[in-house]
N, C-alpha and C positions, 0 to 999 in steps of 0.2 A: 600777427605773429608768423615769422616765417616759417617754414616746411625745410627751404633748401642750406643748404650750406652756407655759411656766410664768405664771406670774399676772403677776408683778411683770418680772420681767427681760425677758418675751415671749420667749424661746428654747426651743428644742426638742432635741430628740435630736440628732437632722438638723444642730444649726448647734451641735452640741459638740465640744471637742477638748478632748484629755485634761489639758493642761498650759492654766491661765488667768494672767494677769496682770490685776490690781484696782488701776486708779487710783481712786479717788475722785472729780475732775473729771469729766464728761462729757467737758467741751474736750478732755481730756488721751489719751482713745480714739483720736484723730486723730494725736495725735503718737506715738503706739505706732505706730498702724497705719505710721505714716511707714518705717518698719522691717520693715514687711512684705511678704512676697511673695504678690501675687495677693490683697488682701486686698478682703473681701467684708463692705458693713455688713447688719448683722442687725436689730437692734431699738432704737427710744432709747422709753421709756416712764416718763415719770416722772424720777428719778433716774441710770437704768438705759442706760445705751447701751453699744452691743456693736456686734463686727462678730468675724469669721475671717480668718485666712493661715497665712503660716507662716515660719517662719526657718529657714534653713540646712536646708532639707526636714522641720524636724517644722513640724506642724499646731499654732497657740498664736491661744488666744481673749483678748479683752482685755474687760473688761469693767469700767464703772465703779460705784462703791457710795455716790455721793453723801456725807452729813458723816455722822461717827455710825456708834457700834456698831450701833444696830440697825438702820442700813439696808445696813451690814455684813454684820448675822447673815445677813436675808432672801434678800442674792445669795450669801452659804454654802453654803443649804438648798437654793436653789433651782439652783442648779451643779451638786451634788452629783445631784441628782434626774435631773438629763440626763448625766449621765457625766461630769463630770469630777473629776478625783483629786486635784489637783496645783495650788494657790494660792499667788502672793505679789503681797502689796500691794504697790504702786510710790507716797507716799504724800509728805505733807512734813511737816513738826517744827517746833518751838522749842527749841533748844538749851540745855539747862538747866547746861553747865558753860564755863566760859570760855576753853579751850582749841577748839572748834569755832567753826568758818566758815562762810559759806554757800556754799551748793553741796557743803560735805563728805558721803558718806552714812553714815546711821547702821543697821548690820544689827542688827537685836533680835535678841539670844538668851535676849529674856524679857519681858514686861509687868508693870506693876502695875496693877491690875483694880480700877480705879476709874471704872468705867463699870455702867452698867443692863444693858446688855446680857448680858453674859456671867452676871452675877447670878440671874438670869431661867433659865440653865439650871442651875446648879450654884451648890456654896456657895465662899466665899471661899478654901478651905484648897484646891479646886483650883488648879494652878497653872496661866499662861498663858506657853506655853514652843513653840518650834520644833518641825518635823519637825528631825533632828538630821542627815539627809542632802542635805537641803534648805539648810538652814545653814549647812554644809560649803560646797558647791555655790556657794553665795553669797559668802565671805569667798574661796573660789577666783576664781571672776570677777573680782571686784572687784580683788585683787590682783592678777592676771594682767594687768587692763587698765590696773593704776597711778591708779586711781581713790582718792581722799582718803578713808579709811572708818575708821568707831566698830564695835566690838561691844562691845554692854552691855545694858542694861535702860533699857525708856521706858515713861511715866509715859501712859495712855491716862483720857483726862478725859472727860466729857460737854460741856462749857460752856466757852466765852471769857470768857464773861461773871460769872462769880460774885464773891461782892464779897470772896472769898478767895482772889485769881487769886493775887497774890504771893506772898503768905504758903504758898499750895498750893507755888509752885514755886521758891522758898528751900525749903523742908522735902525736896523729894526731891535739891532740889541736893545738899544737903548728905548726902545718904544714898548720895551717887554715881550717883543717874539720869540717863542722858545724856540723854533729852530730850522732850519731850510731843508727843505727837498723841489724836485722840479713834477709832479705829477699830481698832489691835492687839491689843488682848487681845480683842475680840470674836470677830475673826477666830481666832485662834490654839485660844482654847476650844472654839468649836464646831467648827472644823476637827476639833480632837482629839477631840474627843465624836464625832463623827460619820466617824470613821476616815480622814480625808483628809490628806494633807500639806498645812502651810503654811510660811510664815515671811514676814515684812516687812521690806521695806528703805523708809524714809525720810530724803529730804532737806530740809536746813537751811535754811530760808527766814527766818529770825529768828534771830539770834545771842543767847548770854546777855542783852547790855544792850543787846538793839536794842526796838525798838519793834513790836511787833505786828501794828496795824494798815496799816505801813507796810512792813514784810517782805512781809505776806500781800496787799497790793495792788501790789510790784514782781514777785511771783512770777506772779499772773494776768496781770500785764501782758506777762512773758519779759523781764523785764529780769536786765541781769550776771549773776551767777554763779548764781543762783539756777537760771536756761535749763539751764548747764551739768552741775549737780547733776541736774535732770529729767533731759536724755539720759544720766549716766551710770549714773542705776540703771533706765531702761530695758534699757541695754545690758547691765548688772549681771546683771536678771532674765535676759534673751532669752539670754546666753551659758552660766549657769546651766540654763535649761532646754535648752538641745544639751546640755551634760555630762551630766544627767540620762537623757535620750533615750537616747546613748549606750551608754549601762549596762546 
């Protein structure tokens, strides 16, 4: 366990706490922290911004991972190197089946690892799967607070941009994936490789036949439902982790 700083995230031993939540936004640090008590920003470096507090008296670091598995993996590695145990992505989606809304969230109880990232440390027959207490944890939250939630399997991509965007996500539609982002199996593999608990919760910001580049610019903007989905799987994770603590 390191003492110094880490590279990439700039955080130390000193500003860990055992339980983390991973937005991906930077922006999105801020409105976690909104949720916290006494909270203390730490570092923004690159992709990477952080800060400390805590809920309900546990200690919960927030930190962001930028787009992408592998800028994913880096805040894993480097988490894990200053003590902390316990990750869930707080993250957004496109909804790959037509029964989802925005603002619904979607708890992964599994990826398909179509991403570099995870590639890079293992071969394809691993799987990319939950802590399974963690998981629990999560579908309890979530239902306790009457929040609109999936659990299923999403589809984690590299690119928006590939010229097989549809065609990619007709194929898992139909295989029953609920819905794509590009950063959960990263997280979930090396988590598991490197003995830590994860799991992700993602919200809907694109509906099956909605339009993408207009989901993902009503979502940074906080418009309708979208707003709603962010605070409720912050509140998802942060409830989740008191049950945890708990224990």
């Amino acid at each position: 366990m390191s003492e110094a700083k880490q590279p990439h995230i700039r955080c130390g031993r000193k500003d860990a706490a055992p339980f983390a939540i991973l937005p991906g936004d930077p922006e999105r640090v801020d409105r976690v922290k909104a949720f916290l008590d006494h909270p203390v920003d730490i570092a923004f470096n690159r992709e990477y911004k952080s800060c400390r507090g805590s809920y309900k008296g546990v200690p919960v670091m927030v930190v962001s991972t930028g787009i992408g598995g592998a800028s994913a993996g880096i805040a894993v590695e480097e988490l894990r190197s200053i003590g902390v145990h316990t990750l869930i992505r707080i993250g957004s989606c496109g909804a790959l089946q037509p029964d989802m809304r925005l603002g619904d969230l979607v708890i992964a109880c599994g990826a398909v690892r179509d991403d570099g990232a995870s590639r890079a440390y293992v071969g394809d027959l691993f799987p990319a799967v939950p802590d399974t207490g963690l998981l629990t944890g999560l579908l309890a939250s979530a239902k306790a607070q009457g929040f609109a939630h999936h659990c299923g399997i999403v589809h984690s991509h590299d690119s928006f941009y590939t010229d097989r965007e549809e065609a990619s996500r007709e194929h898992w539609r139909q295989h029953g994936v609920l819905a794509a982002d590009m950063e959960t199996s990263a997280l979930l593999v090396i988590a598991r490789l490197r003995g830590l608990r994860a799991a992700s919760i993602l919200n809907v910001v694109v509906e099956h036949d909605g339009n993408i580049e207009a989901g993902i610019n009503d979502y940074v903007t906080g418009e309708s439902r979208t707003a709603v989905g962010e605070r409720n799987e912050i509140l998802t994770a942060l409830e989740a982790i008191v049950g945890l603590a708990r224990q």
